[in-house]
ZAFIKOL-571513 format. One line per field, with one value per atom (N, C-alpha, C): atom name; chain; x, y, z. Coordinates in steps of 0.1 Angstrom, whole numbers, plus 5000, padded with zeros to 4 digits. Each point is the difference from the previous one (the first is absolute). Example, Ala and Ser with C-alpha at 12.3 -4.5 7.8 and 13.67 -1.06 7.14 Angstrom:
at	(N;CA;C;N;CA;C)
ch	(A;A;A;A;A;A)
xx	(5132;4991;5009;4996;5009;4992)
yy	(4943;5012;5012;5011;5011;5011)
zz	(5078;5000;5000;4993;5000;5008)
***
This chain:
at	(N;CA;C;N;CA;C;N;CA;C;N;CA;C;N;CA;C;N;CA;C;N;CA;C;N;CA;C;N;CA;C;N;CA;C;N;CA;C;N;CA;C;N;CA;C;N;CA;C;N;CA;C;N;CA;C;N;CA;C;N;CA;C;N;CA;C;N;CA;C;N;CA;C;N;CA;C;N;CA;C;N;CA;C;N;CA;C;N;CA;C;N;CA;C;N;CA;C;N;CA;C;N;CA;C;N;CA;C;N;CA;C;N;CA;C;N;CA;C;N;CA;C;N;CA;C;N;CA;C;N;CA;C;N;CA;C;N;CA;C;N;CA;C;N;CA;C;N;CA;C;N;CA;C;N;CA;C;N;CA;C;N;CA;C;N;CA;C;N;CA;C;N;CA;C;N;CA;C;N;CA;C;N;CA;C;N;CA;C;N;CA;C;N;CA;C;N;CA;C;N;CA;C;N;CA;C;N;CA;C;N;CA;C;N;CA;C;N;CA;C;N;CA;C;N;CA;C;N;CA;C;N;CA;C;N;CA;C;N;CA;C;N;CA;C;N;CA;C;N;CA;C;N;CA;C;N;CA;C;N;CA;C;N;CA;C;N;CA;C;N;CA;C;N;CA;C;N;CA;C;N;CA;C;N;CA;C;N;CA;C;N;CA;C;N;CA;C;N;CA;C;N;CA;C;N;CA;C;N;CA;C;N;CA;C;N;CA;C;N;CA;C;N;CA;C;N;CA;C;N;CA;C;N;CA;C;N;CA;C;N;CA;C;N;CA;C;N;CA;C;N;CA;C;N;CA;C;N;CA;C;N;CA;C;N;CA;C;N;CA;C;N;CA;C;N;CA;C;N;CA;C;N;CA;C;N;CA;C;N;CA;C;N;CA;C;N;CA;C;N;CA;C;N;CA;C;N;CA;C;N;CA;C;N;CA;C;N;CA;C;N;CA;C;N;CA;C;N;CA;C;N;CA;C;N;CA;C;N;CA;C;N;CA;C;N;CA;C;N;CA;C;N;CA;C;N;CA;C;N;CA;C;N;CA;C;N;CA;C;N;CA;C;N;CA;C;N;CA;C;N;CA;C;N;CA;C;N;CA;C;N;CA;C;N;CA;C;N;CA;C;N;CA;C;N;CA;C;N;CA;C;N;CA;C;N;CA;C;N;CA;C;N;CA;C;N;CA;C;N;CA;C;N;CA;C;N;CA;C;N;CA;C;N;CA;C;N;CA;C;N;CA;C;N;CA;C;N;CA;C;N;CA;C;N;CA;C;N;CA;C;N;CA;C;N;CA;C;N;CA;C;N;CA;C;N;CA;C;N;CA;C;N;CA;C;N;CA;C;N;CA;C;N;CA;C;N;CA;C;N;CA;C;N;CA;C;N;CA;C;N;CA;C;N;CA;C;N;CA;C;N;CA;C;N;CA;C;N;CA;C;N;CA;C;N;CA;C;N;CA;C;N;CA;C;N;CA;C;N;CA;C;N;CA;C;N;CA;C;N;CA;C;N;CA;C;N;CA;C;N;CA;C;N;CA;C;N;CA;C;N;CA;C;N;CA;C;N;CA;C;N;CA;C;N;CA;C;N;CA;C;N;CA;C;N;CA;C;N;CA;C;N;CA;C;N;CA;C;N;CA;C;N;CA;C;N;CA;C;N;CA;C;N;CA;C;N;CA;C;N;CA;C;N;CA;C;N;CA;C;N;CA;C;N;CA;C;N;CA;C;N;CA;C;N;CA;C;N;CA;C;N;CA;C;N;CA;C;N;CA;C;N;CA;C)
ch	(A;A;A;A;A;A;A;A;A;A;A;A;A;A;A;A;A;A;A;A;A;A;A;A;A;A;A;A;A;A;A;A;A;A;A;A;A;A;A;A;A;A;A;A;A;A;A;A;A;A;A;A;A;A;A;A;A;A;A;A;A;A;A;A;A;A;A;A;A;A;A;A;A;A;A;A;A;A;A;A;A;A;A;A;A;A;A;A;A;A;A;A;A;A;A;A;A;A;A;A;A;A;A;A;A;A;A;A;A;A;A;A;A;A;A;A;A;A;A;A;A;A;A;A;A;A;A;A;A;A;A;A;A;A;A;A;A;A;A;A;A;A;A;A;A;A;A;A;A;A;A;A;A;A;A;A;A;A;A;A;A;A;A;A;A;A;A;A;A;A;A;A;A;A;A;A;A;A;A;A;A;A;A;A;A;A;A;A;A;A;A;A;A;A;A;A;A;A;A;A;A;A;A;A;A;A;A;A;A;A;A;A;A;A;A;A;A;A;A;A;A;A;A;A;A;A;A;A;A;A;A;A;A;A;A;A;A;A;A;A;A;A;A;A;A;A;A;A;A;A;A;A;A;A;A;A;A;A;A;A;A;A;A;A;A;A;A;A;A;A;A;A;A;A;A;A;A;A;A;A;A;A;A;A;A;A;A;A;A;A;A;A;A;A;A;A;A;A;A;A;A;A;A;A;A;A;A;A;A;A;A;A;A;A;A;A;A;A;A;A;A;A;A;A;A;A;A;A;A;A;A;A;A;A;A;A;A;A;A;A;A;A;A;A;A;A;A;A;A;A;A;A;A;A;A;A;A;A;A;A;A;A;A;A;A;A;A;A;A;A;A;A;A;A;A;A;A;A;A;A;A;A;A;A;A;A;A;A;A;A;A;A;A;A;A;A;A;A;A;A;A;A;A;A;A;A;A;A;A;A;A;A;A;A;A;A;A;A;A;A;A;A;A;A;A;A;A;A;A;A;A;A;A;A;A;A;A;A;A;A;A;A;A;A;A;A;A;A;A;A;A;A;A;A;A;A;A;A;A;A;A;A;A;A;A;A;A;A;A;A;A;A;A;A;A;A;A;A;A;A;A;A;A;A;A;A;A;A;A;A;A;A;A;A;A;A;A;A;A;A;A;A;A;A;A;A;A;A;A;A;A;A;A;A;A;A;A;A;A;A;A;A;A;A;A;A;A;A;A;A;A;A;A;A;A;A;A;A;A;A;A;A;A;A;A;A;A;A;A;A;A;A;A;A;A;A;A;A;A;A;A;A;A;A;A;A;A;A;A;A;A;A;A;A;A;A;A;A;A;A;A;A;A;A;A;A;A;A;A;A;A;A;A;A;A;A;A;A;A;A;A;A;A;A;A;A;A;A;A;A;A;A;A;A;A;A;A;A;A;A;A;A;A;A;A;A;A;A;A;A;A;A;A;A;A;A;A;A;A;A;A;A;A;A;A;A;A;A;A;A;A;A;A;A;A;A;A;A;A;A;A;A;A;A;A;A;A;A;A;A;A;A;A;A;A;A;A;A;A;A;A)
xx	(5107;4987;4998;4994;4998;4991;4994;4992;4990;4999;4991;4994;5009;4999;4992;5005;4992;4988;4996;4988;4993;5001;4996;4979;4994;4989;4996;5006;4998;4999;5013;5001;4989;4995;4990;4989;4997;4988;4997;5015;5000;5005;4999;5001;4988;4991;4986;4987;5008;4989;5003;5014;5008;4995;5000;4994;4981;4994;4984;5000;5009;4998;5010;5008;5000;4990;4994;4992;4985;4997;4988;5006;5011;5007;5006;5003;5003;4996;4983;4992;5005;4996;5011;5007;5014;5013;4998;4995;4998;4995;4984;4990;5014;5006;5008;5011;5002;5017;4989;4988;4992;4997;4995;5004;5009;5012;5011;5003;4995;4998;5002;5000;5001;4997;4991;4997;4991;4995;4997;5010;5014;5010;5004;4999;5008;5012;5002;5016;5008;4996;5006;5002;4990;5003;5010;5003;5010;5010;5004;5010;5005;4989;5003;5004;4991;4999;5015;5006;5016;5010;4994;5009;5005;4987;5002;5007;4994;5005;5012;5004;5011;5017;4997;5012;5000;4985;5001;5005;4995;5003;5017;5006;5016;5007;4992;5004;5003;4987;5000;5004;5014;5006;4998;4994;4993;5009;5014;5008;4995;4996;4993;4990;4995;4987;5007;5009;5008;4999;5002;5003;4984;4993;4982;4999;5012;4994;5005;5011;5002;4990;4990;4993;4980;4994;4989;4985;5001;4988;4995;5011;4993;4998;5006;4997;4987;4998;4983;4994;4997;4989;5000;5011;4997;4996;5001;4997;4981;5000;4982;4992;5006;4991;5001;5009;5000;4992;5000;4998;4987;4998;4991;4990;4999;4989;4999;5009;4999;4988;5007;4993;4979;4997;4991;4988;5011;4992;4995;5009;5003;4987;4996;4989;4988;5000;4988;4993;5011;5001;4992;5008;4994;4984;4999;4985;4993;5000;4993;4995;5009;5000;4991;5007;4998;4984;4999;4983;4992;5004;4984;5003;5011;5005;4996;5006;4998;4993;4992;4989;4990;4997;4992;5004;5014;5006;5010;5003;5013;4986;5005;4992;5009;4992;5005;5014;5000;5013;5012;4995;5013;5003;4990;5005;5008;4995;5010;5014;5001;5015;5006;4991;5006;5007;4993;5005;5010;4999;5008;5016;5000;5014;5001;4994;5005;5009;4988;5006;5014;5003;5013;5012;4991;5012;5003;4991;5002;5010;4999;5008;5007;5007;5011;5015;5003;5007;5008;5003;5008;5013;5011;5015;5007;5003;5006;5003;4988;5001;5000;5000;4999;5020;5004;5017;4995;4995;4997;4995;4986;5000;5008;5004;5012;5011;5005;5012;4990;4989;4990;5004;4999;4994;5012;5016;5010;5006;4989;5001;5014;4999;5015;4997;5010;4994;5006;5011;5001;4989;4990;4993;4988;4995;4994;5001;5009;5006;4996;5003;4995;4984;4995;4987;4994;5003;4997;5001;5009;5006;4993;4998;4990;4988;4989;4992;4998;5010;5004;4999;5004;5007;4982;4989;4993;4989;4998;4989;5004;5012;5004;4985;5002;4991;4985;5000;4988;4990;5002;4994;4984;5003;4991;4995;5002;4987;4991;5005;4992;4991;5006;4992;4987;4999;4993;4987;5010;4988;4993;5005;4992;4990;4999;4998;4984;5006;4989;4993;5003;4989;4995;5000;4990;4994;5002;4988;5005;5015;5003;5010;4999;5006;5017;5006;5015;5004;5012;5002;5014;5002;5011;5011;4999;5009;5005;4990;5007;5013;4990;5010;5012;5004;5013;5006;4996;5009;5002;4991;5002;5018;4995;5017;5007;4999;5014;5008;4983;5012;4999;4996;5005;5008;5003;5008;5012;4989;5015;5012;4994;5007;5012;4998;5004;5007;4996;5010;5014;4994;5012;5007;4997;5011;5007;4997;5005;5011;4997;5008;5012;4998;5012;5006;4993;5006;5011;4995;5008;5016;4995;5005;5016;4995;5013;5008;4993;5008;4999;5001;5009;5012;4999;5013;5010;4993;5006;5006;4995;5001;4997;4993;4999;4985;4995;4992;4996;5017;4999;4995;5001;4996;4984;4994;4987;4993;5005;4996;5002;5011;4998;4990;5001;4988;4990;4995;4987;4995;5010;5002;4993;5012;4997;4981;4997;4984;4992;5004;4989;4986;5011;4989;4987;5005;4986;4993;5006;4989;4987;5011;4997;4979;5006;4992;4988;5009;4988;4990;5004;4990;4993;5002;4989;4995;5005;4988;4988)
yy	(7247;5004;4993;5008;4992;4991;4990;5000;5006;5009;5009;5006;5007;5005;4991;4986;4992;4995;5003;4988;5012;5015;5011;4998;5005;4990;4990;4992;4991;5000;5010;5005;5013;5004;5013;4995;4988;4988;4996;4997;4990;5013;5015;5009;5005;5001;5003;4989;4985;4989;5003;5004;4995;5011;5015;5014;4995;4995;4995;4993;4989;4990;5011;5005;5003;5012;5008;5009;4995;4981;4995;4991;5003;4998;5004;5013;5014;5008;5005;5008;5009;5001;5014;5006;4994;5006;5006;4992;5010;5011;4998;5018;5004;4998;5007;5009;4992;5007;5008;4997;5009;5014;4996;5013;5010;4996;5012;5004;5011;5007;5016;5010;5015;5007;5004;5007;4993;4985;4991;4988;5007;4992;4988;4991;4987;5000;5002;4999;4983;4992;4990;4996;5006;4995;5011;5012;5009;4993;4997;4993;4987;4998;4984;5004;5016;5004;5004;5005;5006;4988;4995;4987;4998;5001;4992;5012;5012;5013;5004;4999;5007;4993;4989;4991;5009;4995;5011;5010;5010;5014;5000;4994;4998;4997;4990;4997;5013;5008;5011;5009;5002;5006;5011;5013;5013;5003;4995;5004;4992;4991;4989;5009;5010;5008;5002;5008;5005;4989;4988;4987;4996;5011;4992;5007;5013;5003;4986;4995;4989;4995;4989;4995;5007;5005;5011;4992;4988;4996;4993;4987;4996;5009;5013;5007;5007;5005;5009;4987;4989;4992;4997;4999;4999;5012;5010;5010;5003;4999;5000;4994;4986;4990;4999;5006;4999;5015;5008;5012;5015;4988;5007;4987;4989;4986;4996;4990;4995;5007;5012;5001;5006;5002;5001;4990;4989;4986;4996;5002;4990;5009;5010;5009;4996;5001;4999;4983;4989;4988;4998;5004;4997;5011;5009;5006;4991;4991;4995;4982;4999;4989;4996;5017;5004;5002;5009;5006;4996;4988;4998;4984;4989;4989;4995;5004;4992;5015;5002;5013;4994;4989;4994;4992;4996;4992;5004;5016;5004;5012;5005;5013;5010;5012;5011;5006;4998;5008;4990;4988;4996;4998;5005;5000;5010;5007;5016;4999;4994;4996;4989;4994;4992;5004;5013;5009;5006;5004;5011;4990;4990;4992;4995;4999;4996;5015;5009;5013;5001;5000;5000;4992;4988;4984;5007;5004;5001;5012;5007;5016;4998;4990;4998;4994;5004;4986;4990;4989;4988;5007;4996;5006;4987;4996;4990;4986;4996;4991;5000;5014;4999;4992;5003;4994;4982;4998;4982;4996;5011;4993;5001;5013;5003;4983;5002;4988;4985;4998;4988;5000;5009;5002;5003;5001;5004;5017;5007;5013;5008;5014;5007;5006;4993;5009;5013;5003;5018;5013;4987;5007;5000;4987;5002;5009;5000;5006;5016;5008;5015;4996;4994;5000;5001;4993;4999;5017;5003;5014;5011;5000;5009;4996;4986;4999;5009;4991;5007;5014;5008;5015;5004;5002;5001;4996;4985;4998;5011;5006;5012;5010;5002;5017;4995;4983;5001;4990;4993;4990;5009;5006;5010;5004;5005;5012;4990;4988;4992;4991;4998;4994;5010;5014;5006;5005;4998;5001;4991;4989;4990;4994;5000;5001;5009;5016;5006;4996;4999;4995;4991;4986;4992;5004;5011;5006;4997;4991;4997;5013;5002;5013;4996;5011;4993;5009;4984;5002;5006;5012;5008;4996;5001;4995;4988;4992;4981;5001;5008;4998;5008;5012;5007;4993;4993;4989;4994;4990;4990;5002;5012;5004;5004;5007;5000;4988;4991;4987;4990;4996;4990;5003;5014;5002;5013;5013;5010;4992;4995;4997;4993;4984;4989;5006;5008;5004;5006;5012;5008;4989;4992;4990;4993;4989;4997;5008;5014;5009;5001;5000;5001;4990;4987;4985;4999;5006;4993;5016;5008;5013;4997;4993;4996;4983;4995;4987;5002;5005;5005;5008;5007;5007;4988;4991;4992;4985;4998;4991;4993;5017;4999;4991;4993;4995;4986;4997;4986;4997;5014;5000;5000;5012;4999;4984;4992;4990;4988;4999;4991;5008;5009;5010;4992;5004;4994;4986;4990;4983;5003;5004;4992;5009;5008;5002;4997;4995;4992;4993;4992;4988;5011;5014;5005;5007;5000;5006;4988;4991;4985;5000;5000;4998;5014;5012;5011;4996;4993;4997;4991;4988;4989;5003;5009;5002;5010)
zz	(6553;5006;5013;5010;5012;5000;5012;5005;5001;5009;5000;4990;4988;4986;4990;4999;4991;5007;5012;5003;5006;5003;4999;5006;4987;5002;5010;5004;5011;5008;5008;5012;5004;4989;4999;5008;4992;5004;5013;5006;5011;5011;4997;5011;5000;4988;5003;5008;4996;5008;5017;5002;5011;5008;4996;5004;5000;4995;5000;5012;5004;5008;5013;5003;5013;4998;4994;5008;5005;4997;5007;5009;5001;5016;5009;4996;5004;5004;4997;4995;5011;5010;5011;4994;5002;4994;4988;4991;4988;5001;5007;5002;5012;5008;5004;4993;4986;4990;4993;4997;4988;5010;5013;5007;5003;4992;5000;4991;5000;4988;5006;4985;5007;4984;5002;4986;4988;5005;4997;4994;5005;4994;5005;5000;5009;5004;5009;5001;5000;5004;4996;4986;4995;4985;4992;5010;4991;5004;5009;5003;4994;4992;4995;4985;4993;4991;5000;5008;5003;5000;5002;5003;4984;4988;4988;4990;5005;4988;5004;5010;5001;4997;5000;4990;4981;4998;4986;4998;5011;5004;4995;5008;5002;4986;4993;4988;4989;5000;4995;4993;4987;4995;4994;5008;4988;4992;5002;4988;4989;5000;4990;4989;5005;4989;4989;5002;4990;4982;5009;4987;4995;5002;4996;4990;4993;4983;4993;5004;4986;4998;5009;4997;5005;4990;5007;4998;4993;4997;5010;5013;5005;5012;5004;5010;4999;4987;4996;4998;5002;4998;5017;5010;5012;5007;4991;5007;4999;4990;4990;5008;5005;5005;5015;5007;5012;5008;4988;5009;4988;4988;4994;4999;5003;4996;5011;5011;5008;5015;5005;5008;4997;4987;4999;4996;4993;4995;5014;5010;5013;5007;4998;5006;4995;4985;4994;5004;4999;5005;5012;5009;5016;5000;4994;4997;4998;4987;4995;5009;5004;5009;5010;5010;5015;4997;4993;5002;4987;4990;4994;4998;4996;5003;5015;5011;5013;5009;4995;5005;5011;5000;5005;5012;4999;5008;5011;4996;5009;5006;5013;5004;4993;5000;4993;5003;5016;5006;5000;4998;4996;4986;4994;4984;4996;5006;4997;5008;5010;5009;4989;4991;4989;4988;4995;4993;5002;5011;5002;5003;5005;5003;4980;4997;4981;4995;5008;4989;5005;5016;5004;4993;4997;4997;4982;4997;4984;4994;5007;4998;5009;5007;5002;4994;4986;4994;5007;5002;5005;4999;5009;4999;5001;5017;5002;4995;4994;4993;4984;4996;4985;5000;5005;4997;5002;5007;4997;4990;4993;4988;4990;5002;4987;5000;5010;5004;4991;5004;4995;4992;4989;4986;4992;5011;4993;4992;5007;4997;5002;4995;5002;5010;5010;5019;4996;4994;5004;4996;4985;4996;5007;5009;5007;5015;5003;5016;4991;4987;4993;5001;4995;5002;5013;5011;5016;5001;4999;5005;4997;4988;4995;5005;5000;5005;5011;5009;5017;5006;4987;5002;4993;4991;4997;5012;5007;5011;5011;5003;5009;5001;4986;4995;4994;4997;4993;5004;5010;5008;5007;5007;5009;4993;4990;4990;4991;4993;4999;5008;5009;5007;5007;5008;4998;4994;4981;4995;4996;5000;4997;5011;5014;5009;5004;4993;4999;4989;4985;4993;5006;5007;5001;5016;5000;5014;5015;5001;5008;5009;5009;5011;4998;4995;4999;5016;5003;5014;5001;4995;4999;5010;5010;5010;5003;4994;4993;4990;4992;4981;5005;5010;5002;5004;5014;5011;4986;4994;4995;4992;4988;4991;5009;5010;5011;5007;5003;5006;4993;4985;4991;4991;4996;4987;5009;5003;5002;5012;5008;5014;4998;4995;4989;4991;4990;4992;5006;5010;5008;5002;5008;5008;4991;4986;4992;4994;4999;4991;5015;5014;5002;5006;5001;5002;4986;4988;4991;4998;5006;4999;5011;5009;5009;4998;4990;4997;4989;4992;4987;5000;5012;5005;5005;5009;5004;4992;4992;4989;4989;4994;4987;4999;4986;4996;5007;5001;5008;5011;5008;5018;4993;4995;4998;4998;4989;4998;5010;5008;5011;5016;4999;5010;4993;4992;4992;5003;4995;5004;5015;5008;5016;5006;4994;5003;4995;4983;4994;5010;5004;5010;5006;5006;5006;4990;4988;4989;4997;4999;4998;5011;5012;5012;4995;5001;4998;4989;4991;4985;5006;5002;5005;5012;5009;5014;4996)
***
Protein backbone atom coordinates (compact mmCIF):
# COMPACT_ATOMS: atom_id res chain seq x y z
CA UNK A 1 0.00 0.00 0.00
CA UNK A 2 1.24 3.45 -0.75
CA UNK A 3 1.73 6.49 0.85
CA UNK A 4 -0.78 8.09 -0.43
CA UNK A 5 -3.29 4.96 0.00
CA UNK A 6 -2.57 4.54 3.87
CA UNK A 7 -2.50 8.21 5.05
CA UNK A 8 -5.46 8.91 2.39
CA UNK A 9 -7.48 10.92 4.98
CA UNK A 10 -4.68 13.20 5.61
CA UNK A 11 -3.85 14.38 2.50
CA UNK A 12 -7.80 15.03 2.04
CA UNK A 13 -7.26 17.32 5.16
CA UNK A 14 -4.19 19.15 4.30
CA UNK A 15 -5.74 19.79 0.44
CA UNK A 16 -8.81 21.13 1.91
CA UNK A 17 -6.77 23.58 4.69
CA UNK A 18 -4.27 24.32 1.83
CA UNK A 19 -7.42 25.10 -0.93
CA UNK A 20 -9.10 27.45 2.33
CA UNK A 21 -5.77 29.26 2.83
CA UNK A 22 -4.96 30.09 -0.91
CA UNK A 23 -8.47 31.19 -1.78
CA UNK A 24 -7.87 34.16 1.23
CA UNK A 25 -4.87 34.70 -0.62
CA UNK A 26 -6.02 34.31 -3.91
CA UNK A 27 -9.36 35.56 -3.77
CA UNK A 28 -9.03 36.93 -7.68
CA UNK A 29 -7.77 33.97 -9.30
CA UNK A 30 -10.12 31.81 -7.73
CA UNK A 31 -13.48 34.22 -8.66
CA UNK A 32 -11.49 34.15 -11.83
CA UNK A 33 -11.43 29.82 -12.31
CA UNK A 34 -15.12 29.88 -10.67
CA UNK A 35 -15.80 32.10 -13.69
CA UNK A 36 -15.26 29.54 -16.19
CA UNK A 37 -17.82 27.83 -16.50
CA UNK A 38 -20.53 26.95 -19.48
CA UNK A 39 -23.83 25.54 -18.59
CA UNK A 40 -23.07 26.24 -15.05
CA UNK A 41 -20.35 23.74 -15.45
CA UNK A 42 -16.76 24.54 -14.23
CA UNK A 43 -14.48 23.81 -16.51
CA UNK A 44 -11.45 23.63 -14.49
CA UNK A 45 -12.87 21.35 -12.27
CA UNK A 46 -13.88 18.99 -15.28
CA UNK A 47 -10.67 18.90 -16.07
CA UNK A 48 -9.34 18.06 -12.76
CA UNK A 49 -12.62 15.69 -12.56
CA UNK A 50 -10.93 14.08 -16.00
CA UNK A 51 -7.86 14.03 -14.71
CA UNK A 52 -9.16 11.48 -11.81
CA UNK A 53 -11.95 9.25 -13.84
CA UNK A 54 -10.42 8.59 -16.65
CA UNK A 55 -7.45 6.37 -15.24
CA UNK A 56 -10.66 4.32 -13.92
CA UNK A 57 -12.38 4.68 -17.13
CA UNK A 58 -9.18 2.76 -18.68
CA UNK A 59 -9.12 0.17 -16.00
CA UNK A 60 -12.59 -0.84 -17.02
CA UNK A 61 -13.22 -4.44 -18.08
CA UNK A 62 -17.06 -4.79 -19.45
CA UNK A 63 -16.02 -8.12 -20.19
CA UNK A 64 -15.87 -8.40 -16.36
CA UNK A 65 -20.08 -8.30 -16.03
CA UNK A 66 -20.43 -11.46 -17.28
CA UNK A 67 -18.46 -12.96 -13.78
CA UNK A 68 -21.21 -10.92 -11.32
CA UNK A 69 -23.73 -14.14 -11.51
CA UNK A 70 -21.17 -16.16 -9.39
CA UNK A 71 -21.34 -13.93 -6.79
CA UNK A 72 -25.03 -11.75 -6.77
CA UNK A 73 -25.47 -10.76 -3.18
CA UNK A 74 -22.78 -8.21 -2.88
CA UNK A 75 -23.78 -6.66 -6.32
CA UNK A 76 -27.81 -6.34 -5.31
CA UNK A 77 -26.97 -4.87 -2.00
CA UNK A 78 -24.66 -2.26 -4.02
CA UNK A 79 -27.07 -1.88 -6.21
CA UNK A 80 -30.30 -1.22 -3.53
CA UNK A 81 -28.18 1.27 -1.77
CA UNK A 82 -26.57 3.21 -4.29
CA UNK A 83 -29.39 3.71 -6.52
CA UNK A 84 -32.67 2.76 -4.56
CA UNK A 85 -31.52 4.52 -0.68
CA UNK A 86 -28.64 6.63 -1.19
CA UNK A 87 -29.65 9.27 -3.47
CA UNK A 88 -33.01 9.85 -1.69
CA UNK A 89 -31.69 9.65 2.11
CA UNK A 90 -29.07 12.24 0.71
CA UNK A 91 -32.26 14.48 -0.55
CA UNK A 92 -34.48 14.07 2.27
CA UNK A 93 -31.12 14.84 4.51
CA UNK A 94 -30.05 18.11 2.91
CA UNK A 95 -34.13 19.08 3.07
CA UNK A 96 -34.16 18.65 6.43
CA UNK A 97 -31.03 20.53 7.23
CA UNK A 98 -31.02 23.23 4.44
CA UNK A 99 -34.62 24.50 5.24
CA UNK A 100 -35.75 23.74 9.00
CA UNK A 101 -32.04 22.87 10.93
CA UNK A 102 -29.92 25.97 9.61
CA UNK A 103 -33.28 27.87 8.20
CA UNK A 104 -32.43 30.73 10.05
CA UNK A 105 -28.75 30.96 9.37
CA UNK A 106 -28.28 30.30 5.59
CA UNK A 107 -30.47 32.70 3.12
CA UNK A 108 -32.92 30.78 1.18
CA UNK A 109 -31.17 30.96 -2.26
CA UNK A 110 -28.40 29.54 -1.06
CA UNK A 111 -30.08 26.85 0.62
CA UNK A 112 -31.57 25.55 -2.26
CA UNK A 113 -27.94 25.85 -4.35
CA UNK A 114 -27.23 23.58 -1.10
CA UNK A 115 -29.64 21.14 -1.92
CA UNK A 116 -29.48 20.91 -5.05
CA UNK A 117 -25.23 20.30 -5.02
CA UNK A 118 -26.18 17.15 -2.21
CA UNK A 119 -28.81 15.90 -4.59
CA UNK A 120 -26.12 15.94 -7.39
CA UNK A 121 -23.21 14.47 -4.83
CA UNK A 122 -25.64 11.73 -3.58
CA UNK A 123 -27.09 10.13 -6.82
CA UNK A 124 -23.89 10.14 -8.08
CA UNK A 125 -22.20 6.77 -6.71
CA UNK A 126 -18.23 7.18 -6.04
CA UNK A 127 -16.21 5.12 -8.97
CA UNK A 128 -12.61 6.03 -8.85
CA UNK A 129 -11.90 5.48 -5.55
CA UNK A 130 -14.13 2.70 -4.68
CA UNK A 131 -10.85 0.41 -6.01
CA UNK A 132 -8.76 2.23 -2.98
CA UNK A 133 -11.08 1.12 -0.55
CA UNK A 134 -11.51 -2.24 -1.82
CA UNK A 135 -7.48 -2.51 -1.98
CA UNK A 136 -7.68 -0.97 2.02
CA UNK A 137 -9.91 -3.49 3.10
CA UNK A 138 -8.22 -6.25 0.92
CA UNK A 139 -11.22 -6.80 -1.28
CA UNK A 140 -11.49 -8.96 -4.67
CA UNK A 141 -10.49 -6.14 -7.29
CA UNK A 142 -12.00 -8.21 -10.26
CA UNK A 143 -15.09 -8.31 -8.17
CA UNK A 144 -14.88 -4.96 -7.55
CA UNK A 145 -13.62 -3.57 -11.05
CA UNK A 146 -17.78 -5.91 -12.14
CA UNK A 147 -19.30 -3.78 -9.67
CA UNK A 148 -17.69 -0.26 -10.89
CA UNK A 149 -18.81 -1.34 -14.38
CA UNK A 150 -22.18 -1.91 -13.82
CA UNK A 151 -22.34 0.97 -11.45
CA UNK A 152 -20.71 3.05 -14.45
CA UNK A 153 -22.86 1.55 -17.29
CA UNK A 154 -26.28 2.17 -15.08
CA UNK A 155 -25.14 6.32 -13.94
CA UNK A 156 -25.04 6.43 -18.11
CA UNK A 157 -29.10 6.08 -18.23
CA UNK A 158 -29.90 6.78 -14.66
CA UNK A 159 -28.12 9.70 -13.17
CA UNK A 160 -30.27 12.50 -15.02
CA UNK A 161 -33.72 11.15 -14.41
CA UNK A 162 -33.00 10.99 -10.82
CA UNK A 163 -31.61 13.75 -10.29
CA UNK A 164 -34.51 15.63 -12.12
CA UNK A 165 -36.85 14.20 -10.05
CA UNK A 166 -35.63 14.68 -7.15
CA UNK A 167 -34.81 18.23 -7.90
CA UNK A 168 -38.46 18.78 -8.89
CA UNK A 169 -39.87 17.31 -5.77
CA UNK A 170 -38.09 19.68 -3.51
CA UNK A 171 -39.46 22.78 -5.80
CA UNK A 172 -36.06 23.36 -7.04
CA UNK A 173 -35.99 24.32 -11.31
CA UNK A 174 -33.96 21.28 -12.72
CA UNK A 175 -31.24 22.87 -14.90
CA UNK A 176 -31.51 20.42 -17.79
CA UNK A 177 -28.72 21.61 -19.70
CA UNK A 178 -26.25 21.20 -16.48
CA UNK A 179 -27.38 17.52 -15.73
CA UNK A 180 -26.86 16.65 -19.90
CA UNK A 181 -23.26 18.59 -20.13
CA UNK A 182 -22.75 17.24 -16.80
CA UNK A 183 -23.26 12.91 -18.01
CA UNK A 184 -21.58 13.82 -21.31
CA UNK A 185 -18.50 15.37 -19.85
CA UNK A 186 -17.99 13.24 -16.59
CA UNK A 187 -19.09 9.84 -17.52
CA UNK A 188 -20.15 9.47 -21.54
CA UNK A 189 -16.89 11.47 -22.79
CA UNK A 190 -14.40 9.63 -20.07
CA UNK A 191 -15.88 6.57 -20.68
CA UNK A 192 -15.48 6.75 -24.67
CA UNK A 193 -11.88 7.58 -24.25
CA UNK A 194 -11.11 4.99 -21.67
CA UNK A 195 -12.83 2.34 -23.82
CA UNK A 196 -10.48 3.28 -26.61
CA UNK A 197 -7.15 4.15 -24.58
CA UNK A 198 -7.52 0.63 -23.33
CA UNK A 199 -8.93 -0.64 -26.92
CA UNK A 200 -5.35 0.32 -28.51
CA UNK A 201 -3.02 -0.89 -25.70
CA UNK A 202 -4.55 -4.14 -25.32
CA UNK A 203 -3.93 -4.61 -28.95
CA UNK A 204 -0.60 -3.39 -28.25
CA UNK A 205 0.20 -5.26 -25.09
CA UNK A 206 -2.22 -7.02 -23.72
CA UNK A 207 -3.18 -6.46 -19.88
CA UNK A 208 0.29 -5.60 -19.05
CA UNK A 209 0.49 -2.33 -21.36
CA UNK A 210 -2.93 -1.39 -19.73
CA UNK A 211 -1.60 -1.79 -16.28
CA UNK A 212 1.72 0.13 -16.75
CA UNK A 213 -0.53 3.02 -18.89
CA UNK A 214 -2.40 3.10 -15.71
CA UNK A 215 0.96 3.31 -13.16
CA UNK A 216 2.66 6.23 -15.19
CA UNK A 217 -0.90 8.60 -14.91
CA UNK A 218 -1.84 7.63 -11.59
CA UNK A 219 0.10 10.69 -10.23
CA UNK A 220 -2.63 12.97 -12.21
CA UNK A 221 -5.52 11.10 -10.82
CA UNK A 222 -3.56 11.38 -7.69
CA UNK A 223 -3.51 15.55 -8.34
CA UNK A 224 -7.22 15.51 -9.84
CA UNK A 225 -8.60 13.97 -6.30
CA UNK A 226 -6.89 16.44 -3.90
CA UNK A 227 -7.20 19.63 -6.11
Amino acid sequence: MSIFEKYLSVWVGLAILIGIAAGQVFPNLFSTLAGLEYAHVNLPVAVLIWAMVWPMMIGVDFASLKRVGDKPKGLIITLVVNWLIKPFTMAALAVLFFKTVFAGMIPAGDAEQYIAGLILLGAAPCTAMVFVWSQLTKGDPAYTLAQVSINDTIMVFAFAPIVAFLLDVTDIAVPWATLILSVVLYVLLPLAAGILARSVLMKRGGEAAVERFIQKIKPFSVIGLLA
